[in-house]
N, C-alpha and C positions, 0 to 999 in steps of 0.2 A: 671925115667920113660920117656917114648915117649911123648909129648906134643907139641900142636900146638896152634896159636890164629887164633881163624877165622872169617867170616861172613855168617851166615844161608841162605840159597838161598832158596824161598821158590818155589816149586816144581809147586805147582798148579796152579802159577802164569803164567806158560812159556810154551807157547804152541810148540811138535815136535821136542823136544829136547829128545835125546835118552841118559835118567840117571838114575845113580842110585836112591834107594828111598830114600837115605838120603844125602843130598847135601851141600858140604860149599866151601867155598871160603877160605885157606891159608893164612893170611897176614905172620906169623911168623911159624918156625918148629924148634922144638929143638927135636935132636937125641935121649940126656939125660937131664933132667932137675930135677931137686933135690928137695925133699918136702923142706928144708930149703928155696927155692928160692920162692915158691909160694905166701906167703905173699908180694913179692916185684914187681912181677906179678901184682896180684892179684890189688895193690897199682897203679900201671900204667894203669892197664885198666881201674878204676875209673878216673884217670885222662882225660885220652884221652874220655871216654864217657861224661863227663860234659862239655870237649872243641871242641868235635864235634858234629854236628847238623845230623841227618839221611838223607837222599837220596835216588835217584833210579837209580837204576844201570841193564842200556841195554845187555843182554846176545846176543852173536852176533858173530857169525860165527864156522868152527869146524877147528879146526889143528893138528896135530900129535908133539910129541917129538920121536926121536929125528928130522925124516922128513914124509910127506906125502908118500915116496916113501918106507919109512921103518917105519911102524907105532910100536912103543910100549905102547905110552900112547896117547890117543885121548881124548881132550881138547877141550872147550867151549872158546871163547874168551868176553870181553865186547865192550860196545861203550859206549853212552851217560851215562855218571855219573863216566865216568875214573879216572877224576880230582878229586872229591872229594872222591873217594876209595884212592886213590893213596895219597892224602891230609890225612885221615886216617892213612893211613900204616908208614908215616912219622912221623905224631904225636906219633903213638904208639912205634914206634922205638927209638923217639927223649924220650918219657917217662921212657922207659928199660934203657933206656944209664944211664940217670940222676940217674937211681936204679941200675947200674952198669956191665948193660949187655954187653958183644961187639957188636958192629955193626954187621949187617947183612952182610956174604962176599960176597952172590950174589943179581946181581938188581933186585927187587922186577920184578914181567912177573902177572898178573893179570888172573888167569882162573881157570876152572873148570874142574877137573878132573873126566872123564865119564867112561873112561872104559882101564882098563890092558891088554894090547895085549900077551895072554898067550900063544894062542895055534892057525893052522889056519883058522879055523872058527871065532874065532874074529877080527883073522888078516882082512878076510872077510869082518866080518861087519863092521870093522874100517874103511875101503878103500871104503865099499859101502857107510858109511855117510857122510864122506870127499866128496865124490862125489856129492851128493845129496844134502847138505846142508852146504858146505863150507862158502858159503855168507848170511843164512840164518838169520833173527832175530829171536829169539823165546820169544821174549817182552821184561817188565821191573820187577824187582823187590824193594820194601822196603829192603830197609840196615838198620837197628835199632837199631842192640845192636853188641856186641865182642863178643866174649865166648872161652873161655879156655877148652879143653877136652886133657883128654891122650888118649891115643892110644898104644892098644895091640894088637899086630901081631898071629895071628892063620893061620891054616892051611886053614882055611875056607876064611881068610881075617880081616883088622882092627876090631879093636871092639872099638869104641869109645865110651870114656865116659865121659858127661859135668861136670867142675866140678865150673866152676862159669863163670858168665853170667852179661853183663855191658850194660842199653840203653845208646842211641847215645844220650845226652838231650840238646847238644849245642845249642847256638841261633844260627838264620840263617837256618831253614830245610828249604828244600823245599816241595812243596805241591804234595800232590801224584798226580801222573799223571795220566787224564783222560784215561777211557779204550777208544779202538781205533771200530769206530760202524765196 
C-alpha cells in the first residue's frame, strides 16, 4: 500500500493560506509498504512520540516545484519551529533504521502541499498566490502527534486514511504561543 508518516496541520489555526481542507505535513513517504511492516512502524512511532516533546511550527511563505516560473506543485514553506520538526523527522528516521528501514535517499525539504498544477487555470492561481503571498506568514500551529495513513489514488484524487496516531509526550515542549492582538 501507499503510506506516509505525517504531521496534522491544523487549518483554522492559519490565517490566508490558500489549502486544502485537509492538510499534513510529510515527514516520511513509501511508494509500497507492506502490512507485515506495520507493526515495525507502528513500534517506531511510539518511540519517537515518547522522545519528542510537541511544538509550534510557523507556516511561512509560498513556492512552487519544480520553479515559480513553471509551477506544478505550490507549496507552503515553514519558519520558527524548523528545528524541532526537522529534530522529529530525524528521530523518526533514526527509529525505522534501528526496525530496519533504509534511509531516506532524499533530504528531507519541510512543506505543505496546497495545490496540483493540473490545468491553466490553476496554473493561474498558482502564479497569482506566488505573487501575493510569497513572503507571507499565515501564523503558527501545535505539532502534537505522528500519524501513519495510506493512501489511495483515484481519479478524483488521494483518499487517505488514518491508520494510527502517536502524541508527541517528550519532555521539553514548549508552551503555546500567545495569539498575536
Amino acid at each position: 500500500m501507499r503510506a506516509f508518516l505525517s504531521v496534522p496541520i491544523d487549518l483554522e489555526r492559519l490565517v490566508g493560506l490558500p489549502a486544502p481542507p485537509e492538510l499534513h505535513l510529510t515527514v516520511r513517504f513509501w511508494a509500497e509498504l507492506s502490512d507485515p511492516d506495520l507493526p515495525r512502524v507502528r513500534e517506531a512511532m511510539d518511540e519517537t512520540g515518547g522522545a519528542n516533546a510537541r511544538f509550534d511550527l510557523e507556516i511561512r511563505g509560498l513556492g512552487a516545484f519544480p520553479s515559480a516560473a513553471r509551477p506544478r506543485v505550490l507549496w507552503a514553506g515553514v519558519g520558527v519551529g524548523e528545528l524541532p520538526l526537522r529534530a522529529l523527522e530525524s528521530s523518526l528516521l533514526d527509529a525505522l533504521g534501528r526496525r530496519g528501514f533504509p534511509p531516506e535517499p532524499r533530504r528531507f525539504t519541510p512543506h505543505l502541499t496546497l495545490l496540483r498544477v493540473r490545468s491553466g487555470t490553476t496554473r493561474e492561481q498558482a502564479l497569482a498566490a506566488l505573487r501575493q503571498l510569497s513572503a507571507s506568514s499565515f501564523g503558527s500551529v501545535p505539532i502534537d502527534r505522528i500519524d501513519l495513513h495510506s493512501s489511495r489514488l483515484t481519479s478524483t484524487g488521494p483518499i487517505h486514511e488514518r491508520l494510527h496516531s502517536v502524541p508527541l509526550t517528550g519532555p521539553g515542549g514548549q508552551l503555546p504561543t500567545p495569539p498575536v492582538p
